[in-house]
C-alpha positions as MATLAB code, in Angstrom:
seq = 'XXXXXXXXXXXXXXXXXXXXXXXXXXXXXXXXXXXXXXXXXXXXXXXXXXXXXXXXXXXXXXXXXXXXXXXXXXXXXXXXXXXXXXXXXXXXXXXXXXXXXXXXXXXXXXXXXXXXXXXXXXXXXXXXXXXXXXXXXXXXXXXXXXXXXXXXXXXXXXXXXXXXXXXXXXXXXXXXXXXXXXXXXXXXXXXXXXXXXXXXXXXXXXXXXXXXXXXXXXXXXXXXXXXXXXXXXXXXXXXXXXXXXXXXXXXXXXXXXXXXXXXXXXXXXXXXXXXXXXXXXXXXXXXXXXXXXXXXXXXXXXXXXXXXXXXXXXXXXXXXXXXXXXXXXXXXXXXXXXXXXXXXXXXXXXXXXXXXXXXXXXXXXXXXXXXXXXXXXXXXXXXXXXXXXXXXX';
ca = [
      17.612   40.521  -14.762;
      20.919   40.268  -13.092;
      20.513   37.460  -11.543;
      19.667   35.502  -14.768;
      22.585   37.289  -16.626;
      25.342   36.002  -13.519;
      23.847   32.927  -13.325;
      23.992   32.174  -17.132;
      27.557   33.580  -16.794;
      28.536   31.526  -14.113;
      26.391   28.571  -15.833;
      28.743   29.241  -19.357;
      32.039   29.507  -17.608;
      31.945   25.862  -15.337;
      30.538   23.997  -18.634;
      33.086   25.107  -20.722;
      36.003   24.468  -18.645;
      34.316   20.871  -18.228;
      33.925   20.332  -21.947;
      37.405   21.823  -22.465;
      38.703   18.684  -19.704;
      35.838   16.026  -21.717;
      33.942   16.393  -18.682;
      29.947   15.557  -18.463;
      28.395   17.851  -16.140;
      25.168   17.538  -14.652;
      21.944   19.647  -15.214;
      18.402   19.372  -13.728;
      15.568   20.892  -15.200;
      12.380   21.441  -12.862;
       9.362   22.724  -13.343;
       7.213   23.254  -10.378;
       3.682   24.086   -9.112;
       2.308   25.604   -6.208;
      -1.090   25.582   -4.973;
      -2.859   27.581   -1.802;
      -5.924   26.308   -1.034;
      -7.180   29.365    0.375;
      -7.331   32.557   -0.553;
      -4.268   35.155    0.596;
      -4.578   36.916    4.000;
      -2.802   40.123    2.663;
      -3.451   41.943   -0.301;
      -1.577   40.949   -3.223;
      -1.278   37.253   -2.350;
      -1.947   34.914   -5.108;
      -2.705   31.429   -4.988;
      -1.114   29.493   -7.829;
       2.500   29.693   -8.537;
       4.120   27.789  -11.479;
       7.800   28.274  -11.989;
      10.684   26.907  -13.143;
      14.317   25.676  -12.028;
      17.986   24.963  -13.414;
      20.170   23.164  -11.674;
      23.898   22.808  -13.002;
      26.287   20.762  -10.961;
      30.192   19.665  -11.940;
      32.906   17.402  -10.057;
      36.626   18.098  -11.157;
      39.281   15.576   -9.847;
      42.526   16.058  -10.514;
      46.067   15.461   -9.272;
      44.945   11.445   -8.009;
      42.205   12.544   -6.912;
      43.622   14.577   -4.104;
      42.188   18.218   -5.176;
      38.657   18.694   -6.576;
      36.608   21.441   -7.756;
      32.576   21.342   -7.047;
      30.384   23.703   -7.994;
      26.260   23.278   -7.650;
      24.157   26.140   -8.638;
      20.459   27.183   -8.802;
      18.503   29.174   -9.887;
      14.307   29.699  -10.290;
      12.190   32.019  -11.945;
       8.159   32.066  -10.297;
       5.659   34.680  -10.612;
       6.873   35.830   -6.736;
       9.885   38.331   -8.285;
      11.437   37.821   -4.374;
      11.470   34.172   -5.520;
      13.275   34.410   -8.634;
      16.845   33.799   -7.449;
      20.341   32.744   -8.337;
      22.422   31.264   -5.633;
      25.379   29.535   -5.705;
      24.507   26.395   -3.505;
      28.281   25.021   -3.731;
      31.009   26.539   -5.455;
      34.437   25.202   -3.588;
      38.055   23.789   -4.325;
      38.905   20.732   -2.065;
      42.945   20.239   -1.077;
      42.608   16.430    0.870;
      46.259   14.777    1.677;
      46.440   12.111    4.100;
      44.038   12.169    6.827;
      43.037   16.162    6.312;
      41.480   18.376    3.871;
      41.026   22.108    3.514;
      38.243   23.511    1.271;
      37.232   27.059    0.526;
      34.223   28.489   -1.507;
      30.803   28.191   -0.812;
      29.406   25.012    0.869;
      26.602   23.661    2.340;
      27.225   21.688    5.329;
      23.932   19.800    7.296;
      24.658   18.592   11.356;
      21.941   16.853   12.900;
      20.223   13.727   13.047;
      16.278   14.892   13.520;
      13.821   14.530   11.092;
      11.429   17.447   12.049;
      13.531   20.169   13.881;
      16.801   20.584   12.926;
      18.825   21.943   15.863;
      22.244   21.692   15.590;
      22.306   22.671   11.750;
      24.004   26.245   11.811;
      26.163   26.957    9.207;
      23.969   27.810    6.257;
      20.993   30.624    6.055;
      17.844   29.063    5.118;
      16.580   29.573    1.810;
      13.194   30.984    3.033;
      11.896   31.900   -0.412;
      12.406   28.150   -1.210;
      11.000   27.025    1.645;
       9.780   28.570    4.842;
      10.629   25.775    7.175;
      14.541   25.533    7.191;
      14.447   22.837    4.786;
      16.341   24.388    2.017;
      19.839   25.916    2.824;
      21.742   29.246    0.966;
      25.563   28.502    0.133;
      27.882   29.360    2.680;
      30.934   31.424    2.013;
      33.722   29.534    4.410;
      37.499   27.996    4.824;
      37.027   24.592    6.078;
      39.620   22.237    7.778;
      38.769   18.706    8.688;
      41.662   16.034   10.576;
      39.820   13.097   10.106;
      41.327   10.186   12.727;
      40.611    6.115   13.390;
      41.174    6.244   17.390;
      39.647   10.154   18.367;
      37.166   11.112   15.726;
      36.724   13.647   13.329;
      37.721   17.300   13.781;
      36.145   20.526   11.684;
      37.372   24.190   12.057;
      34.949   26.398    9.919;
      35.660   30.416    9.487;
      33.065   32.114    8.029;
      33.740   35.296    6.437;
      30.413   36.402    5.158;
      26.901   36.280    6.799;
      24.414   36.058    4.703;
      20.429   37.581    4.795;
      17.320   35.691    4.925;
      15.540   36.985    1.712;
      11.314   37.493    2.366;
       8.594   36.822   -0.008;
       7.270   39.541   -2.316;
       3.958   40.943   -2.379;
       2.401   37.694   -4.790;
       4.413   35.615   -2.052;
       3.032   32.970    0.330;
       4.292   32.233    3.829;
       4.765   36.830    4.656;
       3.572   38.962    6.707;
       1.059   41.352    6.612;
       4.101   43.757    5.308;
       6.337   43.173    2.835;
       9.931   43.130    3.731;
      12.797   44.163    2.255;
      15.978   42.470    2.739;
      17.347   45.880    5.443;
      14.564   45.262    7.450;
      16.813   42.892    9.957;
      19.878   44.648   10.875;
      22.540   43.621   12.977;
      23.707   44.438   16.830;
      25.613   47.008   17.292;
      29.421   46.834   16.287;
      28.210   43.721   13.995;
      27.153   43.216   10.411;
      27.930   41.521    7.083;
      31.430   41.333    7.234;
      31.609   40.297   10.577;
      33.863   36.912   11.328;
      32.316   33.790   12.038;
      33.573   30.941   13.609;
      32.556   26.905   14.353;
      34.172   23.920   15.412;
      32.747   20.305   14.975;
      33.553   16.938   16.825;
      32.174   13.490   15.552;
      33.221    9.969   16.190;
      31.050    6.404   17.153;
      31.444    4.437   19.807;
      29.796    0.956   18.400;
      26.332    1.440   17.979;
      26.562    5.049   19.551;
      27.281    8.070   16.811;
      28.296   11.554   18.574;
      28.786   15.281   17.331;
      29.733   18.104   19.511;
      29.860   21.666   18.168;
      30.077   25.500   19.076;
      29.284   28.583   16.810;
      30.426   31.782   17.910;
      29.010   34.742   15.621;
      25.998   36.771   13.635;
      23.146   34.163   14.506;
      21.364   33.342   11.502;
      17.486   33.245   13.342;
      16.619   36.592   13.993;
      15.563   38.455   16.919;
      12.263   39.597   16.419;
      10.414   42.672   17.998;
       6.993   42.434   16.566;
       5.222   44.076   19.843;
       5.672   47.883   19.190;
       4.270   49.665   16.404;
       7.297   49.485   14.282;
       8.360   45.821   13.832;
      11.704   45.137   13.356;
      14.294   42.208   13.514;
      17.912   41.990   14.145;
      20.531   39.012   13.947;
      22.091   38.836   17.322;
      25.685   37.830   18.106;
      25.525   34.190   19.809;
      27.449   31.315   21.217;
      25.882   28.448   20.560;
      26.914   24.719   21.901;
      25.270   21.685   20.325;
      24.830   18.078   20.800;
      23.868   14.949   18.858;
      23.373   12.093   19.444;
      22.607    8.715   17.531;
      22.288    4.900   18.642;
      21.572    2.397   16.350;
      19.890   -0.924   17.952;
      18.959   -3.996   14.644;
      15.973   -1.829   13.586;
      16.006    1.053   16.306;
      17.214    4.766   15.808;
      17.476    6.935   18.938;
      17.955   10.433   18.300;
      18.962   13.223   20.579;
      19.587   17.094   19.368;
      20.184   20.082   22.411;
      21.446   23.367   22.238;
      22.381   25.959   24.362;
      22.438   29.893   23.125;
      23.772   32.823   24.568;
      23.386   36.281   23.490;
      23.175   39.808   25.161;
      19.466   39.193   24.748;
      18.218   35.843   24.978;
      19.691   32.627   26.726;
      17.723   29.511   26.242;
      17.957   26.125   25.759;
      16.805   23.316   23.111;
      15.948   19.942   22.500;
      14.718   17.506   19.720;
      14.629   13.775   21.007;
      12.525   11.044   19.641;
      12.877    7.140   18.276;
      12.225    5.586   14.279;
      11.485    2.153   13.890;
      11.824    0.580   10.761;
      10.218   -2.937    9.645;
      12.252   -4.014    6.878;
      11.306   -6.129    3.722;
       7.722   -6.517    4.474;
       6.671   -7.922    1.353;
       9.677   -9.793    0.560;
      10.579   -7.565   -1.958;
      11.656   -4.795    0.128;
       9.271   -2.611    1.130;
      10.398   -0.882    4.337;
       7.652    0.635    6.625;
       9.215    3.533    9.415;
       7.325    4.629   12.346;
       8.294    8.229   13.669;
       8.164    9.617   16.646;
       9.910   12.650   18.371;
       9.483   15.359   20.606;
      10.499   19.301   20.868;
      11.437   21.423   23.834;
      12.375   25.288   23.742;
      12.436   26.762   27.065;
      11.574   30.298   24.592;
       7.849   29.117   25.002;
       6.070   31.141   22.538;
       8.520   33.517   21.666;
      10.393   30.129   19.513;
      10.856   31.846   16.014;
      10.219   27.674   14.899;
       7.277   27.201   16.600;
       8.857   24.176   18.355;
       8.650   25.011   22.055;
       6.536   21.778   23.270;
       5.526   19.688   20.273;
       5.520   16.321   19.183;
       6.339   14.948   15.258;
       4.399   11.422   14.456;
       5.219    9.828   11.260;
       5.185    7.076    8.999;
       7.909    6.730    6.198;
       7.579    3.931    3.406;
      10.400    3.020    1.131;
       9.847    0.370   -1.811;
      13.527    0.262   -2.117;
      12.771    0.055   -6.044;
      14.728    0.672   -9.117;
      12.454    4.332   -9.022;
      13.429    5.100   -5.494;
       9.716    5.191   -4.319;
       8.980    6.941   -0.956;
       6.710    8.622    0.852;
       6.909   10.655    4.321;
       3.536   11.457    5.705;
       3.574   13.511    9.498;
       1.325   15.292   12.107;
       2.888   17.689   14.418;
       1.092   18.535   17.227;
       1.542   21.699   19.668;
       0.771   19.459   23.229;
       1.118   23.342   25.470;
      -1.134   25.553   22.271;
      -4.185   24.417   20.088;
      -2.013   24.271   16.464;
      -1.552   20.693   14.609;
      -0.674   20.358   11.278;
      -0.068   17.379    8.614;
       3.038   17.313    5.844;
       3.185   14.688    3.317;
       6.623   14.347    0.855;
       6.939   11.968   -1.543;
       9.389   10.950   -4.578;
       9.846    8.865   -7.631;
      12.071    8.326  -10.160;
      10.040    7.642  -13.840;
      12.513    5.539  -16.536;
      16.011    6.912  -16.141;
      15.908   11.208  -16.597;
      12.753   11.852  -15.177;
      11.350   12.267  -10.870;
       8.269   13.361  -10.041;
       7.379   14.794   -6.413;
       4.696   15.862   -4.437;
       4.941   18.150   -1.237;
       1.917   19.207    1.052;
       1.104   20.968    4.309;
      -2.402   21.708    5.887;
      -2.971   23.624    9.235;
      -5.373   21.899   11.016;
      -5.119   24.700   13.748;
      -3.282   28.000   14.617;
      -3.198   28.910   18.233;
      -3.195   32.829   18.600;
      -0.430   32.342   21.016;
       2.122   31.266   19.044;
       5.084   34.182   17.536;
       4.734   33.977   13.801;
       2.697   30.538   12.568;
      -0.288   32.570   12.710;
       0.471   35.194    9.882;
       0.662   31.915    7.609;
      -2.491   30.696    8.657;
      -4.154   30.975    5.065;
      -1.353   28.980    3.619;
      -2.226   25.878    3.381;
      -0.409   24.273    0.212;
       0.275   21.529   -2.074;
       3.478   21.092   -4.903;
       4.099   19.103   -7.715;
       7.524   19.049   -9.064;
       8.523   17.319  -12.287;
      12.616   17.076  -12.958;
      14.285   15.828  -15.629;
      18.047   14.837  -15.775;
      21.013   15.004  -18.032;
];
């Protein structure tokens, strides 16, 4: 209940200071279904999951245009009470003059140029109730500074004053574990927690057809460290320095992609990559139809113990775009574990119907589960497929 009554709060407040400045916000209504295929693994599972969304989002310029106010919430109420949640995506005031800017709210900022593992993409927790992949990102608390230059790039100096939780699945909830967990069962190394200050710096600029980003985060990593070997399980966020790379070159109708990092902790060092190719034949029909092929591979020198489950696999996929007046696409993928027995196939597709309306459809199947691997096979049972209808105002 409290999280409807600050959300509807929150929701009240932004639309009357925009009807106050004859502004027209924006609002998304969603409802969504989710379907398991099989039957739960753990007691209390359920399979079919309809729920609902609200989605309120407002852009304030004032001042030629030089300060703005943004705010994006959410919120969703499903039969899963650990998915019924409020967050506030983005909620920030933007100061830009000349070739800089300073922000400060909550943000969510996305790094990285991969389509299926997303390296280099630190900033925000994962919204794991949304989705359980890394797909879906919390709102960041943060004071952001960008110099933005012609001749040496782009420069971003992030503090981050507030870490915040992943949130599990309740006992109705898909995609747990045998247990469920409450949101104190990952703590924090010693002398950390919460409050504790987080830092990251950003570097981006192209060099013709080659786009580059270097970045470092220093503070509470937001993957956990798991312990799941003893009889008590437990979890804690580790404090990390992490160093990332991307990398992007664009030949006519070829996209090379390149994402590595390197983490340090008092517990784990390892390194990352994601590198792979799309190729794109454009306007097959003559009327625009774009056809992608995609292809990349991941390395974790973790081996098993990679919370993602990437340690040696490779993503194949097709993407079609009719470049229509609905935005019509469709992503379909296999990922396939080339060092452990686990495959799987995705499909994610979109369109627009008239003006207000989008309709999508979201699917995953495990073809396989190796035993081996850290946590995939707790969600073995959970094969799934969504429907979402939205409608705009």
């Amino acid at each position: 209940m409290k999280y409807i009554l600050s959300f509807i709060f929150s929701f009240y407040c932004c639309f009357t200071f925009a009807q106050n400045l004859n502004l027209d916000p924006n609002l998304t209504l969603s409802e969504e279904f989710r379907y398991f295929m099989n039957e739960g693994a753990y007691s209390g599972q359920e399979q079919f999951f309809p729920s609902y969304s609200i989605t309120p989002e407002l852009t304030l310029n004032w001042g030629e245009s030089n300060n703005q106010l943004v705010f994006k919430g959410f919120f969703r109420h499903d039969k899963d009470s650990r998915r019924t949640h409020v967050d506030a995506r983005e909620f920030y005031i933007q100061k830009s003059k000349g070739n800089w800017d300073l922000s400060i709210g909550y943000q969510q900022i996305y790094w990285g140029v991969a389509e299926s593992n997303h390296l280099v993409d630190i900033i925000n927790q994962n919204d794991a109730v949304e989705d359980a992949f890394g797909n879906t990102k919390l709102g960041q608390p943060l004071i952001k500074y960008t110099l933005a230059t012609n001749k040496f790039g782009t420069f971003n100096l992030i503090y981050l004053p507030i870490h915040r939780k992943l949130l599990f699945p309740g006992e109705k909830g898909r995609f747990r574990f045998p247990f469920v967990l409450d949101e104190d069962f990952i703590t924090y190394e010693k002398n950390s927690g919460t409050l504790k200050k987080d830092f990251a710096m950003r570097w981006n600029h192209y060099f013709g057809i080659l786009d580059i980003g270097i970045n470092h985060f220093y503070g509470n990593g937001r993957e956990p460290f798991f312990n799941l070997g003893s009889l008590t399980p437990s979890a804690f966020y580790p404090i990390i320095n992490q160093t990332g790379l991307d990398l992007q070159l664009t030949i006519d109708a070829v996209l090379l992609k390149f994402e590595g990092i390197y983490r340090s902790s008092n517990f784990q060092n390892f390194f990352a990559n994601v590198s792979g190719l799309e190729y794109t034949f454009s306007n097959i029909n003559g009327a625009g139809l774009d056809i992608g092929i995609v292809a990349e591979y991941s390395y974790d020198d973790r081996g098993n113990l990679s919370v993602n489950s990437l340690q040696n696999d490779i993503f194949s996929g097709i993407r079609i775009d009719w470049n229509d007046m609905n935005g019509s696409n469709i992503l379909f993928g296999v990922l396939s574990d080339i060092q452990y027995n686990t495959q799987s196939i995705s499909i994610d597709a979109t369109r627009r119907i008239k003006e207000n309306y989008r309709i999508s459809i979201e699917g995953l199947y495990f073809i396989n589960i190796d035993s081996e691997e850290l946590l995939l096979p707790f969600f073995s049972q959970d094969h799934y497929v969504k429907l979402e209808i939205s409608q705009f105002f």
